[in-house]
Backbone as ProteinMPNN parsed JSONL, in Angstrom:
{"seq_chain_A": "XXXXXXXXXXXXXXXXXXXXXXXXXXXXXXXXXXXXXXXXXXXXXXXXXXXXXXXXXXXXXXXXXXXXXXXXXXXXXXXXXXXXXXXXXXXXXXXXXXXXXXXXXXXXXXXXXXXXXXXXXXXXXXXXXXXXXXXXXXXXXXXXXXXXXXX", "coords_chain_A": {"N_chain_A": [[-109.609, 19.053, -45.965], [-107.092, 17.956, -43.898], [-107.359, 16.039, -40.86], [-105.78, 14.619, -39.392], [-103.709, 11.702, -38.395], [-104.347, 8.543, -39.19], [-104.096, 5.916, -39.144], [-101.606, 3.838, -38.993], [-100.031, 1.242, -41.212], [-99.653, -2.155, -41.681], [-97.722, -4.652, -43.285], [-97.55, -7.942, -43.039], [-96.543, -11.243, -43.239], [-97.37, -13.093, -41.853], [-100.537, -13.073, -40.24], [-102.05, -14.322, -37.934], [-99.346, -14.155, -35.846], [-98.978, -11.638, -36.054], [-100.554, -10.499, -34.774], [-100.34, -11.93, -32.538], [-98.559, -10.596, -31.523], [-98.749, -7.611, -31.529], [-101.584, -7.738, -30.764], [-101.956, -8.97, -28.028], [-99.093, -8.882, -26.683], [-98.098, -5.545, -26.769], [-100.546, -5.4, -26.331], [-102.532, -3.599, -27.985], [-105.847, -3.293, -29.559], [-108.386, -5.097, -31.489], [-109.975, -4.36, -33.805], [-111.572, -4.292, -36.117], [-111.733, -7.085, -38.799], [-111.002, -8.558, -41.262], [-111.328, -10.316, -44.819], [-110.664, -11.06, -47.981], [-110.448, -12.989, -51.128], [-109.285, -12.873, -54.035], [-111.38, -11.618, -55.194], [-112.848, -8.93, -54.988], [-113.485, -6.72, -56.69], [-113.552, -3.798, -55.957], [-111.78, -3.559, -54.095], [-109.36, -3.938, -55.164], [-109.562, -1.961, -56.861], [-109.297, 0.094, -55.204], [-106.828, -0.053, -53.933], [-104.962, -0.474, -55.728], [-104.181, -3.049, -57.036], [-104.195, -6.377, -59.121], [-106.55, -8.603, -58.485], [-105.935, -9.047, -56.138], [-105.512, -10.632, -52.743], [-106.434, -10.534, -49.5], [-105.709, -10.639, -45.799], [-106.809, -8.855, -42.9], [-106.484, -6.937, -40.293], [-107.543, -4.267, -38.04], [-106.683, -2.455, -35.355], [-106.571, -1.128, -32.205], [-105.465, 1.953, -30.626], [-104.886, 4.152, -27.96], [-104.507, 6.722, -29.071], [-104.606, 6.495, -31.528], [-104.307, 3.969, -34.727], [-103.072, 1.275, -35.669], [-103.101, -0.928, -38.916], [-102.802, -4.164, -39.957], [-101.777, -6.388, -42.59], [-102.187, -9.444, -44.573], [-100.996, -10.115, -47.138], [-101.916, -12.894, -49.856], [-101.831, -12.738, -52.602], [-101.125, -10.165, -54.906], [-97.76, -11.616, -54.655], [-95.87, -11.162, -51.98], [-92.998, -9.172, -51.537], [-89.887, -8.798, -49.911], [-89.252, -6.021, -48.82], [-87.738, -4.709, -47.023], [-86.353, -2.123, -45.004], [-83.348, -0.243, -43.75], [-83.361, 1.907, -40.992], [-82.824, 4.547, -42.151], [-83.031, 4.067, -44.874], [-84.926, 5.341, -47.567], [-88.394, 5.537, -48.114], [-91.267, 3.34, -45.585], [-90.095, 4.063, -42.351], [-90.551, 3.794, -39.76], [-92.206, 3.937, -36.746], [-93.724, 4.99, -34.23], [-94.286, 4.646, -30.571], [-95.21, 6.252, -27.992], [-94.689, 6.273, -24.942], [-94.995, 5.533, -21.439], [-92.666, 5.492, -18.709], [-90.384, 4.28, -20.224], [-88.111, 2.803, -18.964], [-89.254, 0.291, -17.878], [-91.112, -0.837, -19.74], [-89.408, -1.356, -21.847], [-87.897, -3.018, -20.859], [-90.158, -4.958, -20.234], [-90.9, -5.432, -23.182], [-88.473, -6.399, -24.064], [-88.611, -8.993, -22.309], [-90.823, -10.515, -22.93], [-89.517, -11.224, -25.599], [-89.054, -9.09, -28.02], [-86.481, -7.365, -30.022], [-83.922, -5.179, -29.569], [-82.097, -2.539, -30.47], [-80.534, -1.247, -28.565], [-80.326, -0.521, -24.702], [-82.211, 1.272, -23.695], [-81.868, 5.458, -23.924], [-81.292, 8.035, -22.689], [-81.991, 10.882, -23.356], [-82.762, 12.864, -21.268], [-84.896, 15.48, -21.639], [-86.592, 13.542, -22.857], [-86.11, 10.028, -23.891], [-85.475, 7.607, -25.967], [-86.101, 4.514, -27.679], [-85.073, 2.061, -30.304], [-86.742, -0.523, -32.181], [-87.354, -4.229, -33.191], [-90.028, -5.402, -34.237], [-91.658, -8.606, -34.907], [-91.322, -9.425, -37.002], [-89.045, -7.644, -38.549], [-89.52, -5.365, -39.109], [-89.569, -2.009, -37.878], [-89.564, -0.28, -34.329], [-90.423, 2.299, -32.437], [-89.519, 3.182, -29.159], [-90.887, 5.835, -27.268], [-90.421, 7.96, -24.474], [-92.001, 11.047, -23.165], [-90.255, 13.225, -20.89], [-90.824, 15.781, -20.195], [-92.973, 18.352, -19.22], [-93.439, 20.18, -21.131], [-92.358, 19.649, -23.088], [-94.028, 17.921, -23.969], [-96.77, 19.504, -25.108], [-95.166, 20.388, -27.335], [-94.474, 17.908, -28.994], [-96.983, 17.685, -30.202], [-98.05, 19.34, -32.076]], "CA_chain_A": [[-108.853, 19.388, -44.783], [-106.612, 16.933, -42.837], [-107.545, 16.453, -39.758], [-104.719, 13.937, -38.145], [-103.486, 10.615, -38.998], [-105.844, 7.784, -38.789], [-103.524, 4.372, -38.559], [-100.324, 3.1, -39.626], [-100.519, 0.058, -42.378], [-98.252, -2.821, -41.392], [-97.572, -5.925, -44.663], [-96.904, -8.95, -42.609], [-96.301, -12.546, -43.6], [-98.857, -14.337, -40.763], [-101.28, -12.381, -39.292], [-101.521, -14.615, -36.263], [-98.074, -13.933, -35.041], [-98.765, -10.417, -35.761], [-102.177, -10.25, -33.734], [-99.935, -12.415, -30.86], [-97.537, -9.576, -30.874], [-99.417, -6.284, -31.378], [-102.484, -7.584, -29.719], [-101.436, -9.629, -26.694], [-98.07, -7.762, -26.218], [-98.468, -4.772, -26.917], [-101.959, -4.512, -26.011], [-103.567, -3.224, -28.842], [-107.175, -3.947, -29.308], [-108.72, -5.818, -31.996], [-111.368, -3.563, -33.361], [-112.462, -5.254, -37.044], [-111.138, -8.021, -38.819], [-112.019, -8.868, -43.124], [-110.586, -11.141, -45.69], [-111.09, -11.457, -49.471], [-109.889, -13.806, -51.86], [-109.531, -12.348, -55.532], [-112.97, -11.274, -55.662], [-113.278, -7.789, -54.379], [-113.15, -5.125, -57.637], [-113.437, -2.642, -55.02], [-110.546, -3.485, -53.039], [-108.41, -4.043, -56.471], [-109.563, -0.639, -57.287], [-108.526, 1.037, -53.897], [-105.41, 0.032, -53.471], [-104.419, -0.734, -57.006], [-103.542, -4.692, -57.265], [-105.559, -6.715, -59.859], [-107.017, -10.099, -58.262], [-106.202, -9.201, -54.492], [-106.355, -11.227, -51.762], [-105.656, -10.399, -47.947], [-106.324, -10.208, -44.393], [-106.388, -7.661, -42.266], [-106.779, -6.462, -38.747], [-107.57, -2.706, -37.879], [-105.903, -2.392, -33.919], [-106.855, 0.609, -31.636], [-104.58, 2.642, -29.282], [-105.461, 5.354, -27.16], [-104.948, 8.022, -30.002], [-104.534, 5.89, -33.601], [-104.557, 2.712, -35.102], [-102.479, -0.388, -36.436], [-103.649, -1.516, -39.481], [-101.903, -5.012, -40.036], [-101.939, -6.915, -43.231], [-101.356, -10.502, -44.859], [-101.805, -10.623, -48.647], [-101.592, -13.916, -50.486], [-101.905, -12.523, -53.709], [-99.796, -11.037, -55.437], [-97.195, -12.361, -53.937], [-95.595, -10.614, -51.59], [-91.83, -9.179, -51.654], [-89.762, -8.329, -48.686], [-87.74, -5.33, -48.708], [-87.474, -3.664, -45.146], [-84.512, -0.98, -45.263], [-82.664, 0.522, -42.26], [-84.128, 3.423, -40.801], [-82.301, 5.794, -42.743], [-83.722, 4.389, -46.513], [-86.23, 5.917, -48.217], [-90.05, 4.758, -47.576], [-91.397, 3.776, -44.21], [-88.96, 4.003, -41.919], [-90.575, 2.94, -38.514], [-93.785, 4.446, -36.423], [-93.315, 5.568, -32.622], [-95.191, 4.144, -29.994], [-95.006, 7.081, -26.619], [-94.55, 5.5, -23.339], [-94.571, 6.377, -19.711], [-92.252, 4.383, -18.341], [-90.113, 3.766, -20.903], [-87.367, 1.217, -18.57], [-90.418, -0.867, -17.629], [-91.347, -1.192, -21.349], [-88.093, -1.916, -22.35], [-87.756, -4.326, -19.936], [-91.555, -6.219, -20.592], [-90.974, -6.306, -24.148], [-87.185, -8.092, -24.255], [-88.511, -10.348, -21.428], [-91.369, -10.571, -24.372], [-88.948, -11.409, -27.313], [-88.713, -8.423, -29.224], [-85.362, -7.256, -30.301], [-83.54, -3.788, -29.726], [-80.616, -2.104, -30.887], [-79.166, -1.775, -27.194], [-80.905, -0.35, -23.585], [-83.055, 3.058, -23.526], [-80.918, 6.183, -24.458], [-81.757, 9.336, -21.944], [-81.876, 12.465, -23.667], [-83.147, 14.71, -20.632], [-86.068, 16.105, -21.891], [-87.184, 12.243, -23.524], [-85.698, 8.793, -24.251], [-86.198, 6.855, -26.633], [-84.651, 3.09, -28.107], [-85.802, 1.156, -31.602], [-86.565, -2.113, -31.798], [-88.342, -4.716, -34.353], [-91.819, -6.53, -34.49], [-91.225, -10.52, -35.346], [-91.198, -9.516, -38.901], [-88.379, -6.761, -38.534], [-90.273, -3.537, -38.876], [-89.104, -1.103, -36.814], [-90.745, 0.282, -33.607], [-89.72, 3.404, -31.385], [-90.568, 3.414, -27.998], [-90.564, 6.934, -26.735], [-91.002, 9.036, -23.163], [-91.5, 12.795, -23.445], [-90.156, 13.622, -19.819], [-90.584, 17.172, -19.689], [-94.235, 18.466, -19.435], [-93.691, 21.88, -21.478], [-92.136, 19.242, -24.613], [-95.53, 17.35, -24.388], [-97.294, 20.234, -26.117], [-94.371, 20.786, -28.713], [-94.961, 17.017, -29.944], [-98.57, 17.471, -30.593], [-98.245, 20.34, -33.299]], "C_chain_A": [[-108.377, 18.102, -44.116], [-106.985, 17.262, -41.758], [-106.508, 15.478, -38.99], [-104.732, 12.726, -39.19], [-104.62, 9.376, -38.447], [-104.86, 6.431, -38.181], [-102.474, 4.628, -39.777], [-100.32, 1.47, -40.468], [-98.93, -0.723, -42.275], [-98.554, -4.165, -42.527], [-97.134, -6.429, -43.682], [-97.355, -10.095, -43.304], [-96.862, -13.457, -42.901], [-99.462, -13.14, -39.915], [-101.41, -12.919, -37.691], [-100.657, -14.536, -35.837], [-98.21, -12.322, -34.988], [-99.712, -9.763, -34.556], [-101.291, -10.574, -32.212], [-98.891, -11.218, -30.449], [-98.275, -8.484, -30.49], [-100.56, -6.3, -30.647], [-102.099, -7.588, -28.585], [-99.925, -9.111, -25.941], [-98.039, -6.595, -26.246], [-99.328, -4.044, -26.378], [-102.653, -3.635, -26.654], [-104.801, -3.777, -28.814], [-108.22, -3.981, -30.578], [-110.34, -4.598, -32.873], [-112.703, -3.938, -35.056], [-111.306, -5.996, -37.641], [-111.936, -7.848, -40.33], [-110.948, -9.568, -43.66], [-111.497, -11.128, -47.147], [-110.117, -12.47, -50.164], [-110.353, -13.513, -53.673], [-110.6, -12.113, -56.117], [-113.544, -10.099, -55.314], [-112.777, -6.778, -55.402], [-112.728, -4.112, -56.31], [-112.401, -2.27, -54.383], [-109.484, -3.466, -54.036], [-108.322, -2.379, -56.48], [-108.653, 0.627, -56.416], [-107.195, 1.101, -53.801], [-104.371, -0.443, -54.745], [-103.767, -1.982, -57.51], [-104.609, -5.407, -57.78], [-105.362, -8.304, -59.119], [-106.758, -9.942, -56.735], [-106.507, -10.131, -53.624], [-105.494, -11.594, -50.33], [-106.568, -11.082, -46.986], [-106.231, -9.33, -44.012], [-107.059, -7.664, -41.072], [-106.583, -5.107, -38.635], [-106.966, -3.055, -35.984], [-106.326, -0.548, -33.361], [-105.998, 0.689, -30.805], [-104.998, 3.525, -28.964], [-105.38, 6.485, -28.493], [-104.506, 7.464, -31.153], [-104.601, 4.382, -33.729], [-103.57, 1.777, -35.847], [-103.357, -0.977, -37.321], [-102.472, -3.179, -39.81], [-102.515, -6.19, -41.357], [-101.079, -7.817, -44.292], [-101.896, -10.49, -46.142], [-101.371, -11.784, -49.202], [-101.349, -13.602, -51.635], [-101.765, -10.921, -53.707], [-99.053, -11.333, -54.173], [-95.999, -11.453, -53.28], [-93.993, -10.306, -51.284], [-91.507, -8.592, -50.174], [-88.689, -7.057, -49.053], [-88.281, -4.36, -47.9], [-86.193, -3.3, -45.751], [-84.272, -1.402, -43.808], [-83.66, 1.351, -41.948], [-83.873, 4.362, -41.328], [-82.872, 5.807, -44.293], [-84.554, 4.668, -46.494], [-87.398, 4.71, -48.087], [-90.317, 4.586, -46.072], [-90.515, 3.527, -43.569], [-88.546, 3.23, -40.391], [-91.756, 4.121, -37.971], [-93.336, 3.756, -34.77], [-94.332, 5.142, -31.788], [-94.826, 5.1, -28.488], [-95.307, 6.211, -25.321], [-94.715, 5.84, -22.631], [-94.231, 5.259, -19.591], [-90.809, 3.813, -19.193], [-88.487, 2.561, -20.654], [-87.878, 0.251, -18.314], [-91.124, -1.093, -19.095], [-90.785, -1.504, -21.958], [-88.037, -3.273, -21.82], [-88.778, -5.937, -20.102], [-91.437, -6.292, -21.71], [-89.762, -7.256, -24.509], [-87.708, -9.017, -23.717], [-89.86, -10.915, -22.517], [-91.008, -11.145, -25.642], [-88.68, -10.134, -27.934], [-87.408, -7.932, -28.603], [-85.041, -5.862, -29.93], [-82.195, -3.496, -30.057], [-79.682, -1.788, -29.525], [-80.37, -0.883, -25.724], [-81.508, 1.217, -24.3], [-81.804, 4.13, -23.423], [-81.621, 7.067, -23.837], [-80.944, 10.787, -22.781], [-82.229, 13.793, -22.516], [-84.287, 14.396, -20.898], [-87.295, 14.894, -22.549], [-85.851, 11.337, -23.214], [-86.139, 7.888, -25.2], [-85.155, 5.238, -27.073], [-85.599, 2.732, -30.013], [-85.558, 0.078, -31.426], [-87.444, -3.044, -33.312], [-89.461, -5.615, -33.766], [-90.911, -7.852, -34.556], [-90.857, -10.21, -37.075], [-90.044, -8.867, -39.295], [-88.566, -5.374, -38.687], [-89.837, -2.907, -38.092], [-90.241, 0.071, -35.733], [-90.048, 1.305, -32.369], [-90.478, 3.237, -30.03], [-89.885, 4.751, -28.029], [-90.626, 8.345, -25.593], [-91.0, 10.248, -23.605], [-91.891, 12.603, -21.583], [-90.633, 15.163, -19.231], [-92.296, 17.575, -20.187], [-94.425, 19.294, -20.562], [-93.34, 20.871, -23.381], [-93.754, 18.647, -24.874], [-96.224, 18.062, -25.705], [-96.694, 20.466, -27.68], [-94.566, 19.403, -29.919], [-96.049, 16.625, -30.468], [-98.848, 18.247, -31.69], [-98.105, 19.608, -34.263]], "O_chain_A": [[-109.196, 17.24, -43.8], [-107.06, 18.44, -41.41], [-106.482, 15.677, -37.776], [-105.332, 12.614, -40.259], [-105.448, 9.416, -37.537], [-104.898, 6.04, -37.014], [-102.462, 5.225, -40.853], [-100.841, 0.581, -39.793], [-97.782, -0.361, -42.533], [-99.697, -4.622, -42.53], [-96.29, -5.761, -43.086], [-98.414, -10.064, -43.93], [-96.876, -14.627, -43.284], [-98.866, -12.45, -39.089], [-101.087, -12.348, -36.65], [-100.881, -15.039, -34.736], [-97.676, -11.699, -34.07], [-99.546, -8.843, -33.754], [-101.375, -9.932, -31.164], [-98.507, -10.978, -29.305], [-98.508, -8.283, -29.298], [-100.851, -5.338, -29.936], [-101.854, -6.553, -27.965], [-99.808, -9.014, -24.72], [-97.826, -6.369, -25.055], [-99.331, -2.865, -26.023], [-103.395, -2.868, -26.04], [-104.967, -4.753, -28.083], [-108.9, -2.969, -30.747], [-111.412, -4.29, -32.352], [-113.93, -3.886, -35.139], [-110.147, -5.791, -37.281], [-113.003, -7.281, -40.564], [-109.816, -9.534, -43.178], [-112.721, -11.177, -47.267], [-109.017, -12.688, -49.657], [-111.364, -13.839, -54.295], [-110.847, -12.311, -57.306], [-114.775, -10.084, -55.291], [-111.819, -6.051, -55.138], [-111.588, -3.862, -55.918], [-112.041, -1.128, -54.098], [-108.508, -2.831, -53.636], [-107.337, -1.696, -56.199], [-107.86, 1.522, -56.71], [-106.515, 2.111, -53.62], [-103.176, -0.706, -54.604], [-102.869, -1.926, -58.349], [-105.74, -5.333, -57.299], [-104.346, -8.997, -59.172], [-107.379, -10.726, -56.017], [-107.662, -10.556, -53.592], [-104.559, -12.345, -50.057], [-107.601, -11.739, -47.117], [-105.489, -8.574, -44.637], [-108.082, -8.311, -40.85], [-105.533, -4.64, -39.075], [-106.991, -4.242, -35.658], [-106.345, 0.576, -33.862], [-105.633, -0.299, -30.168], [-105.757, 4.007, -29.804], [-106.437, 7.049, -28.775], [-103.882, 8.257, -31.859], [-104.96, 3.68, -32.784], [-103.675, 1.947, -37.061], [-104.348, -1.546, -36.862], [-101.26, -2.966, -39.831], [-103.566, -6.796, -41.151], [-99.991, -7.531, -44.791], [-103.072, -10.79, -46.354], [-100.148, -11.854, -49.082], [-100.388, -14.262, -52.029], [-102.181, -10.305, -52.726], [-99.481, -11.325, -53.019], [-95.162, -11.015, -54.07], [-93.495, -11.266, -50.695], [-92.332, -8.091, -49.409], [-87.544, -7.199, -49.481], [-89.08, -3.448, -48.11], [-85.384, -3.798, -46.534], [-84.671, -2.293, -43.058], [-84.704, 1.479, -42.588], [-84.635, 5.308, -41.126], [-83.141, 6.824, -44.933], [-85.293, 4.438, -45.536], [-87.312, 3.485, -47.998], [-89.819, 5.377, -45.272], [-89.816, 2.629, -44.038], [-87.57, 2.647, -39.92], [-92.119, 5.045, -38.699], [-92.894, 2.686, -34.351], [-95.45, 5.256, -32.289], [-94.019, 4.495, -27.781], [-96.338, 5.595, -25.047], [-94.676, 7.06, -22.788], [-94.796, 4.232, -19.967], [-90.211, 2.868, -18.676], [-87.93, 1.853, -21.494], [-87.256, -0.808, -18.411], [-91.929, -2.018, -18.986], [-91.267, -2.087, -22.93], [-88.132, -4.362, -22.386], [-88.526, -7.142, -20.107], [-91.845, -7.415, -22.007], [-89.816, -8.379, -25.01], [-87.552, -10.101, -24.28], [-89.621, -12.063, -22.889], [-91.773, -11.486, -26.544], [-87.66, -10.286, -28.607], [-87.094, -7.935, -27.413], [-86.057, -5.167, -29.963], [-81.27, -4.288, -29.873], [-78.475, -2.003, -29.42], [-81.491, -0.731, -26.209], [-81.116, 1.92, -25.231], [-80.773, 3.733, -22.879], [-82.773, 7.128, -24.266], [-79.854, 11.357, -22.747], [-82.104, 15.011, -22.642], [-84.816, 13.33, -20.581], [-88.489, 15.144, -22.713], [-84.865, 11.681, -22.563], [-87.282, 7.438, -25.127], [-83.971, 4.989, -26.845], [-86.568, 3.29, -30.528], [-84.623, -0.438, -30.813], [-88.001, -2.458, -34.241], [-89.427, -6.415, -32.831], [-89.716, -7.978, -34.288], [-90.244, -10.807, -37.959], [-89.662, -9.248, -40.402], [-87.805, -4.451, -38.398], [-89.619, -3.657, -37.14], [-91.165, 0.82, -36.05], [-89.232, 0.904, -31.538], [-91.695, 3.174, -29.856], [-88.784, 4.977, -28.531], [-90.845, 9.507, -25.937], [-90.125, 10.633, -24.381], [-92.91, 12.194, -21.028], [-90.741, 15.51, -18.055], [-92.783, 17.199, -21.253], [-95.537, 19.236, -21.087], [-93.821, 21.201, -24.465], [-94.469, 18.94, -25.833], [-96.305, 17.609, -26.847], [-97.29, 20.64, -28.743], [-94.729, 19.527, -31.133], [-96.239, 15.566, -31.066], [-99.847, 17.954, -32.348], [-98.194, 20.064, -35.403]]}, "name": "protein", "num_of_chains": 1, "seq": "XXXXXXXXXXXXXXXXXXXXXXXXXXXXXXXXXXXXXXXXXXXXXXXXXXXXXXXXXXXXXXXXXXXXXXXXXXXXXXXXXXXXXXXXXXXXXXXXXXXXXXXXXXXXXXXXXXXXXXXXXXXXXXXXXXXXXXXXXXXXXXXXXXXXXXX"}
C-alpha cells in the first residue's frame, strides 16, 4: 500500500551551494547527511550504478522531504529539459504569501520566468535552484480548493 510521497531526489553538482540554497534560503532543515566512495555494494545494488560514489543530504519540510545529491562517480551528465519534456519536470513548494516569497527569493538570487500569476482561486510562478531545476511556488487562496489538492 502507498501511503504518500516521502521526498523528492535532487542530482546536483556541489552540495554546498545546494545546502546554502535549500537550507539557508529556503529553510529546509538538515535532517541526515552520508557519503561513500566506491565501496558501498549496497548502495550499487539500490540504485543500480557499479562503483558509486556520492553525497547526500535528506532536508525536512513541514509535510516531505528534499533529498539532494552530489555523485562523483560515474560521472555525472546534465540534461535538465523544459517543463514540458518528459522525466522530472519540477516539484511545487505551497506558500502563504506567495508576493512576499517571490519577493525574498529574487532579492535571494533565484531566477523566475516573470512576477506571480493570479489565478483567483491560487497563484503560482516557476523559477530555478542555482543548478536550473525547476521550482513552483504555489498559494491555494480559496479554503474549499485546499481540500481538493490533498486527494
Amino acid at each position: 500500500m502507498i501511503v504518500g510521497i516521502h521526498h523528492v531526489a535532487i542530482s546536483v553538482p556541489d552540495l554546498d551551494v545546494a545546502l546554502a540554497f535549500y537550507r539557508d534560503t529556503l529553510g529546509f532543515a538538515v535532517v541526515e547527511r552520508s557519503a561513500w566512495n566506491r565501496d558501498n555494494p549496497l548502495a550499487d545494488r539500490a540504485i543500480g550504478l557499479p562503483e558509486s560514489a556520492a553525497k547526500m543530504a535528506m532536508l525536512a519540510a513541514p509535510n516531505a522531504f528534499i533529498e539532494l545529491w552530489q555523485y562523483s562517480n560515474p560521472e555525472p551528465l546534465d540534461r535538465r529539459g523544459r517543463p514540458c519534456d518528459h522525466g522530472y519536470a519540477h516539484f511545487c513548494l505551497q506558500v502563504d504569501g506567495l508576493q512576499q516569497e517571490y519577493d525574498r527569493l529574487v532579492s535571494a538570487g533565484m531566477k523566475f520566468v516573470g512576477p506571480p500569476v493570479d489565478f483567483g482561486v491560487a497563484g503560482a510562478i516557476y523559477g530555478k535552484d542555482p543548478f536550473g531545476n525547476t521550482i513552483e511556488l504555489y498559494e491555494i487562496r480559496e479554503p474549499s480548493r485546499a481540500q481538493l489538492e490533498r486527494r
